[in-house]
BAKOLPA-611227 format. One record per residue (C-alpha): residue in one letter; chain; x, y, z. Coordinates in steps of 0.1 Angstrom, whole numbers, plus 2048, in hexadecimal, padded with zeros to 3 digits. Example, Ala and Ser with C-alpha at 12.3 -4.5 7.8 and 13.67 -1.06 7.14 Angstrom:
<node rest="a" kette="A" c1="87B" c2="7D3" c3="84E"/>
<node rest="s" kette="A" c1="889" c2="7F5" c3="847"/>
! end
This chain:
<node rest="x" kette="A" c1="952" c2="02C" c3="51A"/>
<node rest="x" kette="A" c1="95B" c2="051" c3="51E"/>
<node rest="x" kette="A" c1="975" c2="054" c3="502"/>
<node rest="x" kette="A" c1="95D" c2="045" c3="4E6"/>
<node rest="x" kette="A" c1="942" c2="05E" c3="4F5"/>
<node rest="x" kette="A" c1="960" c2="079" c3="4F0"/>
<node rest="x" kette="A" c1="961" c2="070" c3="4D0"/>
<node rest="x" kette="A" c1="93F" c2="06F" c3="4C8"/>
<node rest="x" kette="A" c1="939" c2="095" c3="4D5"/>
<node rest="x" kette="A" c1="955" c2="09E" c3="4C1"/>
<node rest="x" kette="A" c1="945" c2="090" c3="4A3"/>
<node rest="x" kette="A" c1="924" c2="09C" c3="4A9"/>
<node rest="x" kette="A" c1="932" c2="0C0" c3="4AC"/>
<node rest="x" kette="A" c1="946" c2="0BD" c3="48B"/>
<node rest="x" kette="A" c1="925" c2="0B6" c3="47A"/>
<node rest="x" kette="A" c1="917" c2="0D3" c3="48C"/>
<node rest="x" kette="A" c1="932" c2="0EB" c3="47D"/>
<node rest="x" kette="A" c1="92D" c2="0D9" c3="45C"/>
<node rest="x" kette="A" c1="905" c2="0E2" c3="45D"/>
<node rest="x" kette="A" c1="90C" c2="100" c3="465"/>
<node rest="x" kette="A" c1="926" c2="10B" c3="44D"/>
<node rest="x" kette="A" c1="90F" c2="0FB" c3="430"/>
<node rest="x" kette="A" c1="8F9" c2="114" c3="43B"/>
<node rest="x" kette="A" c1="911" c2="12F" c3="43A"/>
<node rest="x" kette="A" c1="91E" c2="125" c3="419"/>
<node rest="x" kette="A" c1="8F4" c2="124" c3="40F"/>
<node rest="x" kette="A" c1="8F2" c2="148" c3="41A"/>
<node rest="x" kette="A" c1="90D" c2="157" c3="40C"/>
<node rest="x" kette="A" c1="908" c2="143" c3="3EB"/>
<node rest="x" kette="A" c1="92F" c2="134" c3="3EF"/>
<node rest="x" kette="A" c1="937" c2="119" c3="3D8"/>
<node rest="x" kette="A" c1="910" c2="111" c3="3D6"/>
<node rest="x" kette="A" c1="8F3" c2="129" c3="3CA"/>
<node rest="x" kette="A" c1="8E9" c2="141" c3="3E4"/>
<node rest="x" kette="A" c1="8C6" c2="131" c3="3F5"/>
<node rest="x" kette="A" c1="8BB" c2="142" c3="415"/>
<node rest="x" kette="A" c1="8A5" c2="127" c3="41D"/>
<node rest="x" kette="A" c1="8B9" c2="110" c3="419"/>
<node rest="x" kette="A" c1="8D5" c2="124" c3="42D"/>
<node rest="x" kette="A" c1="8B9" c2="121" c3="447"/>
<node rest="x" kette="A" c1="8B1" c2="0FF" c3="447"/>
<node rest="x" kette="A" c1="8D4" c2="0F5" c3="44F"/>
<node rest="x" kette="A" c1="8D7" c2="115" c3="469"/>
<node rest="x" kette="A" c1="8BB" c2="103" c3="47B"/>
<node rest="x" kette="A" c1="8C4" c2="0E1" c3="47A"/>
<node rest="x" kette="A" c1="8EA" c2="0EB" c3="487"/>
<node rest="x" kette="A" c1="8D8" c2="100" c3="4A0"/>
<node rest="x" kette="A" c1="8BF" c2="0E2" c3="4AA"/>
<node rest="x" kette="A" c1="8E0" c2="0D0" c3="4B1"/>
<node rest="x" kette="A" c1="8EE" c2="0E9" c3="4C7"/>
<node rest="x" kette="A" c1="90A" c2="0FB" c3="4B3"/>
<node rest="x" kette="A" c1="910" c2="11D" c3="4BF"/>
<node rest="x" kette="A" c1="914" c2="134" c3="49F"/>
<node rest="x" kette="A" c1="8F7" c2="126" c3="48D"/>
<node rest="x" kette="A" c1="8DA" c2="138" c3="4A1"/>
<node rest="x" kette="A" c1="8EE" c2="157" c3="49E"/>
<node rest="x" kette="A" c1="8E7" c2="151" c3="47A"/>
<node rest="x" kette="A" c1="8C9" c2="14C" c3="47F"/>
<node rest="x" kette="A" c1="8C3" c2="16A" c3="48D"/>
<node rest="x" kette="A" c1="8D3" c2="17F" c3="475"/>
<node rest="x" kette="A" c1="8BC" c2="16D" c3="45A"/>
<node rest="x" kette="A" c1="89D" c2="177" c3="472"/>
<node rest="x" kette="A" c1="8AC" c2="19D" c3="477"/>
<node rest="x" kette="A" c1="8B3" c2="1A3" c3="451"/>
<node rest="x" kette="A" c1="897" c2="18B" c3="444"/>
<node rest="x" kette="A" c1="8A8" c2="17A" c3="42D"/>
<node rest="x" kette="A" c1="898" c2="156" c3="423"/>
<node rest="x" kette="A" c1="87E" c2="160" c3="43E"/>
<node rest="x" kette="A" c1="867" c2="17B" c3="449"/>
<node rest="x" kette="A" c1="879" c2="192" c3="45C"/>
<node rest="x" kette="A" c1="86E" c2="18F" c3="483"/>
<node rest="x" kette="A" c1="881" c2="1A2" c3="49A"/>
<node rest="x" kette="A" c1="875" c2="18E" c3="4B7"/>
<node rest="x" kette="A" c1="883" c2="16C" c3="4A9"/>
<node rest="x" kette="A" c1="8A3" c2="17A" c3="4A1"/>
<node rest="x" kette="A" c1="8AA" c2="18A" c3="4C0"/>
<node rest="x" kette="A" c1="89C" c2="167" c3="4CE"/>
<node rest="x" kette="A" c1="8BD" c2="157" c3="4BD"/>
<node rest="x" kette="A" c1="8D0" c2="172" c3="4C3"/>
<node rest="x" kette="A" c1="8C8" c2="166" c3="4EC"/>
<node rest="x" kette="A" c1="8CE" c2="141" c3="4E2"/>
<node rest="x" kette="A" c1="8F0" c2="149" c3="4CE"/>
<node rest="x" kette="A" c1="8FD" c2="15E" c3="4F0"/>
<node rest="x" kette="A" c1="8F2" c2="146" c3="503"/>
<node rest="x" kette="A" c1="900" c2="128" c3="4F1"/>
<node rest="x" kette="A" c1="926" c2="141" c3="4F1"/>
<node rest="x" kette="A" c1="925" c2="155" c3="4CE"/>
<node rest="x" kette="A" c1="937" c2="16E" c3="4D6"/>
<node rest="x" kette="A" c1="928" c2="189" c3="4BB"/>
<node rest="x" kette="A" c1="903" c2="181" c3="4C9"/>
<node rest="x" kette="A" c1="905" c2="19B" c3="4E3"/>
<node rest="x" kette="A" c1="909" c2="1B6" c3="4C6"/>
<node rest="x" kette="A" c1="8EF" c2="1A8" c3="4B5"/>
<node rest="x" kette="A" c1="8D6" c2="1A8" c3="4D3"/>
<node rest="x" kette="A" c1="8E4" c2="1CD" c3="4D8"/>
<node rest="x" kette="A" c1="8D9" c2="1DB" c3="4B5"/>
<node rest="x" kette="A" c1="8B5" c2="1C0" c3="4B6"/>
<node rest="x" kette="A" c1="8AC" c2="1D5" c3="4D5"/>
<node rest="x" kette="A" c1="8A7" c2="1F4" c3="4C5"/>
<node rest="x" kette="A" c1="889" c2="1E5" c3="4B1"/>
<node rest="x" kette="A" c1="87B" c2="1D3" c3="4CD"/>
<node rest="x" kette="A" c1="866" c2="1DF" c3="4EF"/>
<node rest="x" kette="A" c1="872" c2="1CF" c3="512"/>
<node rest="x" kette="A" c1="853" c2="1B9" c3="510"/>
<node rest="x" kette="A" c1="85E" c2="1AB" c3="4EF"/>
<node rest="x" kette="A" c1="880" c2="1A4" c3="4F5"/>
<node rest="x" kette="A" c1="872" c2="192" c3="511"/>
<node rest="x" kette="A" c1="85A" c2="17C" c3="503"/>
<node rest="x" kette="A" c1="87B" c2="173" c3="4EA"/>
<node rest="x" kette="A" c1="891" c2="16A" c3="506"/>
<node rest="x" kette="A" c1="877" c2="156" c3="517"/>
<node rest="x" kette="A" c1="872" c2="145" c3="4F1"/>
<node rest="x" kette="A" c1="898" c2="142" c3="4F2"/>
<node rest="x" kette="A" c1="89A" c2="12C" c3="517"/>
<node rest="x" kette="A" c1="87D" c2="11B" c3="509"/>
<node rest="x" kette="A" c1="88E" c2="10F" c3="4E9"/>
<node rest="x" kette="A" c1="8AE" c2="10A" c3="4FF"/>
<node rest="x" kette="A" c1="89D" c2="0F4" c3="516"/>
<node rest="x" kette="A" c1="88F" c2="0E1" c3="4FA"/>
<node rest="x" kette="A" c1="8AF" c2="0DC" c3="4E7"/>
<node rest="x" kette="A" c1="8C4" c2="0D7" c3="50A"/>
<node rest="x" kette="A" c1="8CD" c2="0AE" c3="503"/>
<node rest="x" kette="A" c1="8E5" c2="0B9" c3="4E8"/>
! end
């Protein structure tokens, strides 16, 4: 029945939010201790499930290394999934992970980045 599927999306994307803004509230250490790995568990598992900030997050974590070490490619692979996905600030953020990559690089990410997309694409 289409409206219970309705329903169901629209319950599976409030838990998406809700994993992701646990792992916002993990990173900036808001109302809980700050834990960047546990920020980064709850990025990924949001991300897993298709939200569109959390690999933006992700990627940040991955460009800043915090909670992880920092990789340049990774992030800038998020930063690919995020604007793909419709984050609006990933575009920036691919912008300023370019300087530290070469083209070959940044290509491997994207590929990474259709890759993980395909994988995730039944959300």
């Amino acid at each position: 029945d289409v409206c219970s599927s309705d329903l169901k999306n629209q319950q599976n994307m409030v838990i998406r939010r809700q994993k992701n803004n646990l792992g916002v509230m993990y990173y900036n250490g808001e109302g809980v201790p700050q834990d960047y790995r546990v920020a980064l568990r709850w990025f990924s598992k949001a991300a897993g499930e298709g939200d569109v900030d959390a690999p933006f997050h992700l990627s940040e974590m991955y460009r800043l290394g915090k909670g992880v070490i920092k990789d340049y490619g990774l992030a800038y692979m998020y930063a690919t999934i995020a604007l793909l996905k419709g984050n609006i600030n990933a575009s920036q953020e691919r912008e300023i992970l370019s300087q530290f990559l070469t083209v070959p690089e940044r290509k491997v990410a994207q590929d990474l980045a259709e890759h993980w997309l395909r994988k995730h694409e039944n959300i």
